[in-house]
matplotlib code that plots the C-alpha trace (Angstrom):
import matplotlib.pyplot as plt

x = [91.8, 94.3, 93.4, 95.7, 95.2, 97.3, 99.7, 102.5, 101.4, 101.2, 104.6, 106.1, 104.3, 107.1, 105.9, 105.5, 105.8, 107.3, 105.5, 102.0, 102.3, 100.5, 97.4, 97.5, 95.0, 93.3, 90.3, 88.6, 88.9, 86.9, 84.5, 83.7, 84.1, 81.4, 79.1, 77.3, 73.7, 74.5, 76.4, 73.7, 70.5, 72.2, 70.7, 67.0, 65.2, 63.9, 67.7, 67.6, 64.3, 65.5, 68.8, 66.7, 64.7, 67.5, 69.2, 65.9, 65.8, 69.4, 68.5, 65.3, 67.7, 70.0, 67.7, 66.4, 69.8]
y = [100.4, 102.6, 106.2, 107.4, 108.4, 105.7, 102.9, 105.0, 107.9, 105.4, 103.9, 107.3, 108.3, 108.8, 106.1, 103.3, 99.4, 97.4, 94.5, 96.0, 95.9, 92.3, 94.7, 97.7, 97.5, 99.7, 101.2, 99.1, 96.3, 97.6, 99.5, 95.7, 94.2, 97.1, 97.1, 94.1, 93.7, 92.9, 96.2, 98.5, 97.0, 98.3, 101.8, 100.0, 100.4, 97.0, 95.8, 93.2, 91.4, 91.8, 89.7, 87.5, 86.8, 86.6, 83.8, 81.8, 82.1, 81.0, 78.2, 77.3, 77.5, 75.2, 72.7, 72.6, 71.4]
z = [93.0, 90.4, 91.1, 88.5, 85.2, 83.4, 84.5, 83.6, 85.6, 88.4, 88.1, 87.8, 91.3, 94.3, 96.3, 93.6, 94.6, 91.9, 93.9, 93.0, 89.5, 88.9, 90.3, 88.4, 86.0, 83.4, 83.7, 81.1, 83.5, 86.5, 83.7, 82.7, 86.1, 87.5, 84.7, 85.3, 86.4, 89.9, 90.1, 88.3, 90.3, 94.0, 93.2, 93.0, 96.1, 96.4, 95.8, 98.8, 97.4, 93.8, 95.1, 96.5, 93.4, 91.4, 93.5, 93.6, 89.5, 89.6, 91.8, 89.3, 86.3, 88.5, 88.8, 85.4, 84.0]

ax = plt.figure().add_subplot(projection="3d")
ax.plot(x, y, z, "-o")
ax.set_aspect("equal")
plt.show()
């Protein structure tokens, strides 16, 4: 994960790999990568049967097509 405020303030960090550089990504990318509803519903207390549900509905939907 990019700890750093920008990709140039990572490349200009001492121990920079040029070889990591396909990873570096913006922020906007894990933003949209952690926004979705899978990510949001861990805080829920019932997450565990809520994941389950949600894969059975998946399943359903599945099926349907």
């Amino acid at each position: 994960m990019n700890f750093f405020r920008s990709e140039e303030h990572a490349r200009n960090w001492s121990q920079w790999n040029p070889e990591a550089e396909q990873q570096l990504q913006p922020l906007e990318h894990y933003a949209e990568r952690f926004a979705g509803e899978m990510f949001r519903a861990r805080v829920r207390p019932d997450f565990m049967s809520w994941l389950d549900e949600q894969r059975r509905q998946r399943e359903r939907e599945q099926e349907g097509k």
